[in-house]
N, C-alpha and C positions, 0 to 999 in steps of 0.2 A: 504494500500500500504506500502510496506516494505523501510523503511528510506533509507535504501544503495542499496537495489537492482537495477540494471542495468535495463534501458526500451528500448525499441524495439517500436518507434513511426512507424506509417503509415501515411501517405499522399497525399496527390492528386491537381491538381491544382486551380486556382481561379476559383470562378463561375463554382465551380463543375458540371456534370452535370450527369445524370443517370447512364452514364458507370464508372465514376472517382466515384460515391457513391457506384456503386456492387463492382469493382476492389477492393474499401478497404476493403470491404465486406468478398472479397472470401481470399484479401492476409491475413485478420484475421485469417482466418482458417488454411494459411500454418506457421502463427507465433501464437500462442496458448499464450494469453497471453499480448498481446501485445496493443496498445493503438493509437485510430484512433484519427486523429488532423485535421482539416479543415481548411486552411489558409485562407479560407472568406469563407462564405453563403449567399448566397443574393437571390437565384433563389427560388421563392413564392413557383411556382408548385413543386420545389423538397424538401425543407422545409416544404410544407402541407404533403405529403406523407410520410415523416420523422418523423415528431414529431406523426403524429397522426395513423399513422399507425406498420411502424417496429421498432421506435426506438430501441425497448427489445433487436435488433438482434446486437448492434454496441455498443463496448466499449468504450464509445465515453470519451474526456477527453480535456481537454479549456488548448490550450500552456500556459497561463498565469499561472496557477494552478499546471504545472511540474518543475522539478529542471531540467534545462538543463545540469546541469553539468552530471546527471544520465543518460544522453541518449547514449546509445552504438549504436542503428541499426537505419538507418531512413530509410524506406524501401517507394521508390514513384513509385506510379501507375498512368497510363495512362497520363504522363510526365516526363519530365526528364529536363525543363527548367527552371536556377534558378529565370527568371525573372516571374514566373508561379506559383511560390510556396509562395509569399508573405513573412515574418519573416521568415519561413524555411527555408530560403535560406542562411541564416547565419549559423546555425546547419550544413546545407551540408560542407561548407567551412572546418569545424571543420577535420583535418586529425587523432585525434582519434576515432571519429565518423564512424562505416562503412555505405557505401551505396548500398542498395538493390535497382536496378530499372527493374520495369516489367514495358513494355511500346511497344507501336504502331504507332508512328508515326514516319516519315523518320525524319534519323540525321541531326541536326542541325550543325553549326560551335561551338555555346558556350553551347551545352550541358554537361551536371554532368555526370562526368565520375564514374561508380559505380565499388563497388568492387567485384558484382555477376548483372552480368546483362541477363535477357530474353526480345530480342527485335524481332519483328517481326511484319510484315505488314499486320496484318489482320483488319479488320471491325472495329473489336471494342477490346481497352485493355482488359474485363473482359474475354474474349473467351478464350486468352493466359493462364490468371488464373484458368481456368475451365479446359483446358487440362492437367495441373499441377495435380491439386485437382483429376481429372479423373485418372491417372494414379498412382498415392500415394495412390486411393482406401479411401481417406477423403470420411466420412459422413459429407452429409449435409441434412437439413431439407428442407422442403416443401415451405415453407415461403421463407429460404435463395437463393434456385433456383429462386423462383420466380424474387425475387429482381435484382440476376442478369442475369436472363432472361431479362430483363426491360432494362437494360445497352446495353445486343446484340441488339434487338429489337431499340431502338432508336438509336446507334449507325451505323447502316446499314440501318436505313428506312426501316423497315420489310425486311429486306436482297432484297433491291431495290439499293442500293447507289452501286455505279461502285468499291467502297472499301470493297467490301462486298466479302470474301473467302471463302476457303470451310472449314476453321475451326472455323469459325462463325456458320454455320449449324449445325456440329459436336458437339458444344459446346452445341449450343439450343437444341441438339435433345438427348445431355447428362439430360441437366438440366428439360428436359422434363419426361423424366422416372426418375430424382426424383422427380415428384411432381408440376412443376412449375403451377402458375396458371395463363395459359394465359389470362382469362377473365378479373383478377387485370392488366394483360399488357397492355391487348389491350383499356380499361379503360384510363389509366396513358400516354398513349402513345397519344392517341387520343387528348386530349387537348380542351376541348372546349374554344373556342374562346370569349375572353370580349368584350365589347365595344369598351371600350382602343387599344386593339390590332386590332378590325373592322379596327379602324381609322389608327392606324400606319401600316397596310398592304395597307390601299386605297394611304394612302398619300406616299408609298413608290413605288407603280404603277404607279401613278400618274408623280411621279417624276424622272419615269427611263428613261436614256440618252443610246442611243443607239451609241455606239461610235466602229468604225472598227479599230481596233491595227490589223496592221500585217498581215490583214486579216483575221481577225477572228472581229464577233460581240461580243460586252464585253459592257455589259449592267453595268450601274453604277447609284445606284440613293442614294441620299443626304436627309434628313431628320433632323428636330433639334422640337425637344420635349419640353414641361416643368417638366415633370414626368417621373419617373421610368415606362417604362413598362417592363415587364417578358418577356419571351421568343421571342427574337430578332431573332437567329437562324432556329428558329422552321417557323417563317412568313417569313425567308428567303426560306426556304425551298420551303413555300408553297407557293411564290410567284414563283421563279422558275420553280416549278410544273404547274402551274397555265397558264401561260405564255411561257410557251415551252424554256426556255432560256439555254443556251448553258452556258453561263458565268456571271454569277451577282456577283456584288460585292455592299455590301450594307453599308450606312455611316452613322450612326444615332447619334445625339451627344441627352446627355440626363444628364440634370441637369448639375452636373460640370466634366461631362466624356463623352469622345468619343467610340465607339461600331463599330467596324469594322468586319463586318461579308463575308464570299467568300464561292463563290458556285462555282464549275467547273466539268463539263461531258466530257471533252477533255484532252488529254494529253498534245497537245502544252501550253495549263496555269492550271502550278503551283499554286493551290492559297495558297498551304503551305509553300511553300518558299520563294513568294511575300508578305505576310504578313510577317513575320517573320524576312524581313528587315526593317519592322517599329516596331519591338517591341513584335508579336503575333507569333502564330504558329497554325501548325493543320498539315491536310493529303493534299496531292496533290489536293484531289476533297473537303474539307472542311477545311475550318481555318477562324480563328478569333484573333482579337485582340482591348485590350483597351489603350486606350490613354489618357491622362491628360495633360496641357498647349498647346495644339496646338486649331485653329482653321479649321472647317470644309475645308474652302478655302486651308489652308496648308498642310491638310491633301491628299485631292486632287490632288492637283498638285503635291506632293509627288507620288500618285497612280500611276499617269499616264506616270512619267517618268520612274517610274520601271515595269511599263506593257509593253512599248516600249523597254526595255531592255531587259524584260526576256519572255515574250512572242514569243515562235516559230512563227516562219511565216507558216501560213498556208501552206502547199503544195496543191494547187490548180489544174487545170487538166487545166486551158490556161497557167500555170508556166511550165507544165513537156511536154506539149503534141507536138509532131512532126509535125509541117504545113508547106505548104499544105500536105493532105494525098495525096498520091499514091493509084489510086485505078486499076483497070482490069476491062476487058468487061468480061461478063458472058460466052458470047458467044466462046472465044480465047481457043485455044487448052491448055491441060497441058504443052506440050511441049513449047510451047511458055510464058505460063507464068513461068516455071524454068529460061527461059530466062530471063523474068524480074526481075525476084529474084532475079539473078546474077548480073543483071545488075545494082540495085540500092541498092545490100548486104544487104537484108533483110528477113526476113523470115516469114513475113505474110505479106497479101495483100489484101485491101477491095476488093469485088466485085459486079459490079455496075452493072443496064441495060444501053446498050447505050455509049457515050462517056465516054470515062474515065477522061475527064475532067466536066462531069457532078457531083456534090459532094450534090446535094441535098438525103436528108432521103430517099424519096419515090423511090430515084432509085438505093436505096441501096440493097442489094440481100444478103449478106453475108460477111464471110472472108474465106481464103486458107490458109495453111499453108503453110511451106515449106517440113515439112515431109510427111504431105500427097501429098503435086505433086510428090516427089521423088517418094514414091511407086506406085503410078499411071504409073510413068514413070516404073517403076521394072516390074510392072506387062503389059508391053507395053501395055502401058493407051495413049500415051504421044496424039492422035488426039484427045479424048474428050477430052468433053467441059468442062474449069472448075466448072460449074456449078453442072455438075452431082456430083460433091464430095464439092460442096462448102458446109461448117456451116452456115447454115443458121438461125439457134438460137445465136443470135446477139445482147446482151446487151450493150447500150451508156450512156454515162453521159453529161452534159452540161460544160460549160468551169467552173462554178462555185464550179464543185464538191470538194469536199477534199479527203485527203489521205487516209482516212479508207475508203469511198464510192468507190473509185479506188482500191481501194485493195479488195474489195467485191465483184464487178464485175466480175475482172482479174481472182481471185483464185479462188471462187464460183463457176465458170461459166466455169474455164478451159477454159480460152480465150486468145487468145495469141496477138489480136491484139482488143482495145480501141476505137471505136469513140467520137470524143468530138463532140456534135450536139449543135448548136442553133441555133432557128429558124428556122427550119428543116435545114438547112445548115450542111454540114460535115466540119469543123473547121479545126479538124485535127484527130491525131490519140495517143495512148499511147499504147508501145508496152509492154509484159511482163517482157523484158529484162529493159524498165528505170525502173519499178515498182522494180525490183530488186535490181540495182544500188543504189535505194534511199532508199530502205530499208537495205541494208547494210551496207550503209553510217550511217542511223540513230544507226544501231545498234553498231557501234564503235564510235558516237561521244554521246550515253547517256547511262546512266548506270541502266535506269529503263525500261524495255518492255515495250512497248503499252499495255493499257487494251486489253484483249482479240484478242493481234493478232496472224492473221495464220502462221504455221508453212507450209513454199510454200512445204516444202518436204512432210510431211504424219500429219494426225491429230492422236494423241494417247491420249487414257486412259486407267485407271486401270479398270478391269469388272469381278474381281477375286470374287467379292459379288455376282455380279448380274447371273454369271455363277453358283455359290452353291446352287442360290433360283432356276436357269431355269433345271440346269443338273442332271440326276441321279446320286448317287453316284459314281455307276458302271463303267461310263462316265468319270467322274471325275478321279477317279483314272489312268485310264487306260493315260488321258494327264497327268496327275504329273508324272507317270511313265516313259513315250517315253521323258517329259524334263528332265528326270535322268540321263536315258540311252544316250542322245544324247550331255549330258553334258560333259558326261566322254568321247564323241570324242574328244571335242573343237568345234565343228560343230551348228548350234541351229535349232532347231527345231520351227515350223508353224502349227497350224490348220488351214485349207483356206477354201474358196468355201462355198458350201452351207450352210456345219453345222453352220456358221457363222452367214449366212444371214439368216437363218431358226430360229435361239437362237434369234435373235433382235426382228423378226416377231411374237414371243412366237409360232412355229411351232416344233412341236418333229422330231427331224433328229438326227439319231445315224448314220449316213452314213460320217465317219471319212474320210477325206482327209487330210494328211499330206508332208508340204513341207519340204525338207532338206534342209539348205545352207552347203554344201557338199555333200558326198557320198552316195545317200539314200538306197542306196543298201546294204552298208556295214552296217547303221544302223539296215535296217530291220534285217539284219543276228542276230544282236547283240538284238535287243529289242525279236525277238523269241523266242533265245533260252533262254534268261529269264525268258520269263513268258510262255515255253514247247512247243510255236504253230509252225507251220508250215511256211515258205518263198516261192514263187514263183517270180522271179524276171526277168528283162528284158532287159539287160544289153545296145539294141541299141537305148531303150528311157529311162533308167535309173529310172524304175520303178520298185515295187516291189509291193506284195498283201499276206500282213500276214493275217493268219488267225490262231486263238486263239484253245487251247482244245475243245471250246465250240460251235467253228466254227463261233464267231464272227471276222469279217471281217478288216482290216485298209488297206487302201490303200497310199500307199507312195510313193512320187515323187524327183530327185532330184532338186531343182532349174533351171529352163531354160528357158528359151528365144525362143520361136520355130519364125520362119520365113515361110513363102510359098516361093516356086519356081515358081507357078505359079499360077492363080486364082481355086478353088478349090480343091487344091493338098492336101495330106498329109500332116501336118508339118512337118518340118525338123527341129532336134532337137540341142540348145546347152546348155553350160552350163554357169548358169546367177547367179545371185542375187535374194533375194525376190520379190522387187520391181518393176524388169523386167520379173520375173515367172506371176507377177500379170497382168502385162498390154498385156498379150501372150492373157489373160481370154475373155470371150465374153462381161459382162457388168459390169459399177459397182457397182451393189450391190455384184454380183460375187466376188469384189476386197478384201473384208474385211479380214482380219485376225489378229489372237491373239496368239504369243509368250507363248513357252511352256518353254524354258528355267527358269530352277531353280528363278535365278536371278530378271527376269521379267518375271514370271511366269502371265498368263493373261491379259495381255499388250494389247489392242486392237490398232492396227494400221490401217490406213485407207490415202490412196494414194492417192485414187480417187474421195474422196468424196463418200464414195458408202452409211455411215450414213446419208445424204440429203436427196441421191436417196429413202432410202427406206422411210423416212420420210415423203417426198414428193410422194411417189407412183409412181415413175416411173423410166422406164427402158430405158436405155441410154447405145449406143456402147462407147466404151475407144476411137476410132479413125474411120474416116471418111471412110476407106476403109476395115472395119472391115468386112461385106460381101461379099466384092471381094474376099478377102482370104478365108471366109470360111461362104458359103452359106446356113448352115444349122442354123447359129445362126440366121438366120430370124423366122426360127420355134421357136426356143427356145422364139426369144424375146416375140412372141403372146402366149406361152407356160406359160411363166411366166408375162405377163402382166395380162391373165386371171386368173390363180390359184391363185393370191393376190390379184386379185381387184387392181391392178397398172397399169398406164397410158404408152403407150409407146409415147417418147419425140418426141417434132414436126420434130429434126436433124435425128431422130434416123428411125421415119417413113418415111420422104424423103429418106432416103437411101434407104430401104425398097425397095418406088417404083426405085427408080434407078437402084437397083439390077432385082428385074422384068422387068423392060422395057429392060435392056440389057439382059435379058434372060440366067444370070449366072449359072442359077441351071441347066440348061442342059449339064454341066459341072462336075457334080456331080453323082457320082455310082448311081445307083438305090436303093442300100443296103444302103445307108447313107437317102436319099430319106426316105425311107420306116420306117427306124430305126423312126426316127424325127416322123412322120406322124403318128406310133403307139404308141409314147407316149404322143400326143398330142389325141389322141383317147383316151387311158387309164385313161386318168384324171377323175378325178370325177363329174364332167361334162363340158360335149368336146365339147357342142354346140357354145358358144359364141367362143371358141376359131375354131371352122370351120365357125362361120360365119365372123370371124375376116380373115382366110386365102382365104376365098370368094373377102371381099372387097379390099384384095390387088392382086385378081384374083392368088391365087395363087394354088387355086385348080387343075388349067393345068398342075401342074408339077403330078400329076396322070395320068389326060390322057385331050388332048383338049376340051372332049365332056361333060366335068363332069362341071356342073353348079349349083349353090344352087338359085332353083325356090320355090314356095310355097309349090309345092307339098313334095318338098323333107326335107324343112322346120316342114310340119306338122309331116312327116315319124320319123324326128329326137328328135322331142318333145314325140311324141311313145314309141320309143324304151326307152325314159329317163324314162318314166312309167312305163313302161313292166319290167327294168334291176331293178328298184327301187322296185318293187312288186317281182321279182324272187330273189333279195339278202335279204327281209326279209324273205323266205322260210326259210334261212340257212339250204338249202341242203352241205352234205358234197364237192359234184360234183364242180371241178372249170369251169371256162368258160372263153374266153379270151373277153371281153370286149369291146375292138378296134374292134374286127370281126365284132360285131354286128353294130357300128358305120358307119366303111367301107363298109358295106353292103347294107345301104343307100345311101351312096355316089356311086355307079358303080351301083345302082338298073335296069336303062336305059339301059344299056350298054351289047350286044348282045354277043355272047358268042368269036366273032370274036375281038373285042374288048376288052371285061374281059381278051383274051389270048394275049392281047400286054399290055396291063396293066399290067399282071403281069410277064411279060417277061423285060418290061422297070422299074418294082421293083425290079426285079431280086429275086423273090422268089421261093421259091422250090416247085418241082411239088407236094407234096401234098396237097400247099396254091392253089397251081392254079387250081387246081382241086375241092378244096372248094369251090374258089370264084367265079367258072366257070361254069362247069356243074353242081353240087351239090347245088348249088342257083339258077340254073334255074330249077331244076328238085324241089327245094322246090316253087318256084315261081309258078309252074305249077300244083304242089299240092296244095296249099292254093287255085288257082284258082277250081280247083277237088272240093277240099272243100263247095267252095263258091257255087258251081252250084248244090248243093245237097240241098234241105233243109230240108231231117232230115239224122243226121248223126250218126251212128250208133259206139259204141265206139268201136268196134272191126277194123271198118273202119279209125277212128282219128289213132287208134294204129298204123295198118299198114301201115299207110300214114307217120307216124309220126315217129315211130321210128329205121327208117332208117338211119334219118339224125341225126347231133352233136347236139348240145343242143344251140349254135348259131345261125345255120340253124334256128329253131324250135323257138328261140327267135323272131328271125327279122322275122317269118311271122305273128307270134301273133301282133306284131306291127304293118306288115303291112293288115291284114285282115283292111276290113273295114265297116264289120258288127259287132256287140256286141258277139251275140251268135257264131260266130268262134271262138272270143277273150276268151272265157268263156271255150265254149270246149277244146282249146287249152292249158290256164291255167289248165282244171280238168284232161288233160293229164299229167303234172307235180303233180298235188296234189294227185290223183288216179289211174289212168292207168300204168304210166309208171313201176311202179316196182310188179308189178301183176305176180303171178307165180302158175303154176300147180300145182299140188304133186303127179299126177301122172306121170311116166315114160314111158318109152318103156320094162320095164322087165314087169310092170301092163298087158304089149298087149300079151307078151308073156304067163303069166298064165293064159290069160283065151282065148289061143289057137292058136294065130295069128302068123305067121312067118312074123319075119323082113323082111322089105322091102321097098320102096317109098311110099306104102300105110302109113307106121306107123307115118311119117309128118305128113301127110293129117288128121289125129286123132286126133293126138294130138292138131293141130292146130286147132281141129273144138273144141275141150274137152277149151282150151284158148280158141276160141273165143264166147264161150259159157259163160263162169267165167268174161271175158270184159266185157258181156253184161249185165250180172249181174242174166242169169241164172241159172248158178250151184253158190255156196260158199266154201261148204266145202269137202272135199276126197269123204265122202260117195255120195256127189250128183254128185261128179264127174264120180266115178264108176259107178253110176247109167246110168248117161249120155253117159260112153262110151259104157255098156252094148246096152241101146238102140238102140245110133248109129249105133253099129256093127251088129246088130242082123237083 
């Protein structure tokens, strides 16, 4: 070491502990050179792994053995308190001394104020250093990662602890690709348990006092030892763990020192700033402190005057909640319950069976809003019953709940109105609007969020990764590009709708829906002639439909709000926000979208909660009168409950029958009818979804006589065979697929009937003409068929190919012998493309004048070669010579 040269010490606090040994670790690597000091060591487990395993890797150096007067940097990690630093604390003081502090835990009042500070609230000090070192492009070795792998890891509880962020992960998952050995972690981490500490976790269970502050449970237990034992922290933990505890605070004196250790999972206690006024420090949910000249007893009653002081009061659900509740009979017209809205200035309202002063569980039915009575009343609702539109997916809490369980409920569940229950009793109620009040309050009288709270307006993340791994590049470009071009309106642009919910599903969907907030019309003009394609636009619903050189498709909307005038109407269109473009949609997984804009480019926004829905599998309307308006989302919901494997929700299917039982879809074109029904057939397999539009009988909206019996049940498992064995052919021919479905469904159905069916679909005469005469007349063929029993191919031919290739499907499905099915099949694999080579000029050379007879030849010369007579030209020649002769 060089006499005069200037040092750069490192530091970290007393009773170092995994993360304060990587920090100095990694802050080595940002000061080359530099000399690691340790103002105490005492911790066995981190001492055994020190001496006998990395030491090689630490410049390690005894303050007794430096010149202080030589110290220019004292650079302290994962602390920044002089009472923490032991002797260093006097070097701090020094104002020619500078001070470096990288550090993670919240400010304190007498913190060391440094002359370059990186502070930040992540998990754990080392992760801060690792993003440094990560981005400066430092190497580091195999072993070094390890080490402070070991710091993240026990500093977050395997990224379990509520202080655990997402640059703790980022860090681990740097230090992992170089090298880290998580075996040595998970090793060191583990800790096997001695004897010694057997005994000081039994005797600290043993001694835990369960004491209510403020409401809240805040467990406290007291301990006095003769010995040193190691890891105090570590049995706090795992007693915590162990015992499900909310709040421990543990008090161990040992030998001629006190050991205060705090565990906290809540945000009403601080145990980092509660401690911190006796002398310790740490994180909100961890801290500790030691103590010297006090007695347990003083220490104590110290605790508990500053838990009573700084401890939040719970927010309870009998503290916030409105009693008695106001409830409604089930039975009461809309119109009358607006009245009571009115009447008691509220906008939801339980719904009960029976007296409304009845408030027990069991005869609870629901709640109402106030915006669904209004449109009830819009849509001259206002004599039913509340009941047909009541929510009946009705989440309660007991009076004992707290503020995040009420906030989980509320926001989770889109609930606008609370029961507090106990004992089946309805207590009272908690509306959306106090949950608000108190959470806004909370947010202007602290300056730290809640762990993990909801954002009431929209959930957002970034998914700008997760969209690279799911989308083509093609894909990709084509959004950076529409958030270029809509940038330079001012305007911002949306991807919505399926592609959304298709990307989270891992489902390929290149079927682009984009929303404007502005002019979408002017953008399409402007994104086309960029990149050469084409605009078709629609100025009275403010759509537009680019299509690219390549004749790929974007479909573009501008922002709106559509309303009904009346139940099944058109919408009528205005101009909205995103947020109201969304809740226009039919569900919400529908609702999702993600931000094209430069800025936030990939921004995933979510309104509705629509990431739950798909997580949860199921499908769920935005509002209660979402079918009155528009009857055709009942198909879609069993449309998309099947093709996912998604559950449709118990509010959502009550509506369901609500809309069936009032008989809404008779309201509805025939053409909208029809639309629904054949893309609910086209799926790739349509059975469960027709036997799903069965049990909400909804088959009648075809025709009253159409019912799914066994028979038609077996016909429908057929056809899945038949379509499944004629798509492996990969014939070029297409077919439409729905026909053949449909075809089973109106199989019964006389031809007087098939013509109102399809007059009440409103399809064109040469559907009706299909599904009319052209299916009886194949119906009467198969039966031809069946009553032969040997059939000759020239006969299958002409039976056969008359009809489309649908036709000819759904009778091979319906035969219900083997050998029709067979013949049937060997008419697609052999017969059908069978062709002469002789002509009508052939009749002429060898004499015959054209005329009616020259059919009648040729057709005999074919049905000769069907039969498997003739093969080739010559035998055919030969055949006709015969013939004619």
């Amino acid at each position: 070491m060089e006499k005069n040269k200037k040092l750069t010490i490192i530091t970290t606090h007393i009773n170092a502990d995994y993360d304060a040994m990587a920090s100095m670790l990694a802050a080595q690597k940002l000061y080359p050179g530099s000399l690691l000091v340790f103002p105490r060591f005492n911790e066995k487990n981190l001492r055994n792994f020190f001496i006998q395993s990395m030491g090689y890797l630490f410049n390690m150096a005894d303050i007794k053995s430096i010149d202080v007067d030589r110290i220019e940097r004292l650079v302290l990690v994962d602390t920044r308190q002089p009472g923490r630093i032991g002797d260093l604390a006097v070097i701090a003081e020094k104002k020619e001394v500078q001070i470096h502090i990288y550090d993670h835990h919240p400010p304190m009042p007498n913190d060391i104020k440094g002359d370059y500070e990186v502070l930040e609230l992540t998990g754990s000090a080392v992760a801060i250093l690792t993003e440094i070192i990560k981005n400066k492009g430092i190497d580091i070795s195999a072993d070094e990662a390890t080490v402070m792998s070991l710091g993240i890891y026990e500093d977050t509880g395997s990224f379990t602890y509520s202080s655990t962020t997402e640059k703790d992960f980022l860090a681990a998952a740097f230090l992992i690709s170089r090298g880290a050995n998580l075996n040595i972690v998970s090793q060191m981490i583990a800790r096997e348990i001695n004897s010694e500490q057997v005994g000081l976790l039994n005797d600290l269970i043993q001694a835990a006092l369960h004491n209510d502050i403020n409401g809240i449970d805040i467990v406290i237990s007291s301990v006095i030892t003769d010995t040193y034992i190691p890891d105090i922290a570590f049995l706090v933990q795992k007693m915590m763990n162990m015992e499900r505890l909310d709040v421990i605070i543990a008090i161990v004196q040992m030998e001629n020192k006190i050991y205060v250790v705090a565990r906290s999972r809540l945000s009403e206690v601080d145990v980092g700033s509660i401690l911190a006024l006796i002398g310790g420090g740490g994180h909100a949910y961890a801290a500790a402190a030691t103590i010297r000249d006090k007695t347990i007893s003083q220490i104590e009653h110290q605790l508990f005057e500053l838990l009573y002081k700084n401890v939040k009061p719970l927010m309870m659900a009998k503290n916030i909640m409105s009693s008695p509740p106001i409830t409604i009979d089930a039975d009461i017209s809309c119109q009358d319950a607006n009245d009571l809205l009115t009447r008691y200035n509220v906008n939801a309202l339980l719904v009960t069976k029976g007296s409304p002063i009845k408030t027990r569980l069991n005869n609870l039915v629901g709640f109402i809003s106030r915006q669904v009575i209004e449109k009830a009343l819009f849509h001259k609702l206002g004599q039913a019953p509340v009941a047909d539109y009541t929510t009946t997916e009705i989440a309660i809490v007991d009076s004992d709940a707290d503020l995040a369980k009420i906030q989980e409920k509320i926001i989770d569940n889109k609930q606008r109105i609370l029961p507090v229950v106990d004992h089946d009793i309805i207590k009272g109620v908690i509306t959306r609007t106090n949950l608000l009040d108190i959470l806004v309050k909370n947010s202007i009288n602290k300056t730290d969020q809640l762990p993990g709270k909801i954002d009431v307006n929209a959930r957002t993340r970034n998914v700008v990764k997760f969209m690279r791994e799911r989308l083509p590049e093609r894909i990709l470009d084509i959004l950076e590009t529409i958030g270029r071009v809509v940038d330079k309106t001012g305007c911002k642009a949306f991807v919505v709708g399926g592609f959304v919910r298709d990307l989270f599903l891992y489902k390929k969907n290149e079927d682009i829906d984009i929303v404007i907030e502005g002019d979408g019309i002017a953008f399409a003009k402007q994104y086309s002639k960029l990149v050469g394609g084409r605009v078709h636009y629609y100025k009275k619903f403010g759509t537009a439909i680019i299509t690219h050189p390549d004749g790929f498709k974007i479909d573009v909307a501008s922002a709106r709000l559509e309303y009904y005038k009346f139940p099944a109407a058109m919408p009528t269109v205005e101009m909205s926000s995103i947020k109201l473009d969304l809740f226009r949609r039919d569900f919400t997984i529908n609702t999702l979208t993600i931000q094209l804009s430069p800025d936030k480019f990939g921004t995933l926004i979510d309104f509705f909660s629509g990431q739950r829905d798909i997580k949860d599998k199921t499908v769920r309307v935005l509002h209660n009168l979402s079918f009155v308006e528009d009857p055709t989302r009942v198909f879609r919901a069993i449309r998309f409950e099947q093709r996912y494997g998604f559950t449709i929700g118990k509010l959502t299917s009550n509506l369901i029958e609500n809309a069936v039982k009032m008989d809404i879809f008779k309201r509805l074109s025939g053409k909208r009818v029809f639309s629904e029904l054949r893309q609910i057939l086209q799926e790739d397999d349509p059975r469960p979804a027709i036997k799903r539009l069965a049990e909400y009988d909804l088959l009648k909206v075809i025709h009253k006589t159409i019912k799914l019996n066994q028979e038609t049940v077996e016909l429908l498992n057929s056809i899945n065979n038949v379509l499944s064995w004629y798509d492996l052919l990969y014939l070029e021919e297409s077919y439409m697929q729905w026909a053949v479905y449909f075809l089973a469904l109106i199989r019964r159905s006389n031809q007087y009937v098939s013509d109102e069916i399809c007059k009440k679909l409103e399809l064109p005469p040469e559907l009706n003409t299909f599904l009319s005469k052209k299916r009886i007349y194949a119906e009467s063929s198969l039966s031809l068929l069946e009553k032969n029993r040997v059939i000759s191919n020239s006969m299958l031919y002409n039976q056969l190919s008359p009809l489309r290739t649908e036709l000819i499907l759904y009778m091979m499905a319906s035969a219900r012998e083997e050998r029709i099915q067979k013949a049937i099949s060997g008419y697609f694999t052999k017969l059908k493309y069978i062709k002469i080579s002789i002509t009508g000029k052939d009749l002429i050379n060898i004499g015959l004048k054209p005329g009616p007879l020259f059919k009648k030849i040729l057709q005999a010369v074919f049905d000769a070669k069907l039969n498997g007579i003739v093969k080739t030209r010559k035998e055919e020649l030969e055949f006709l010579s015969n013939y004619v002769s």
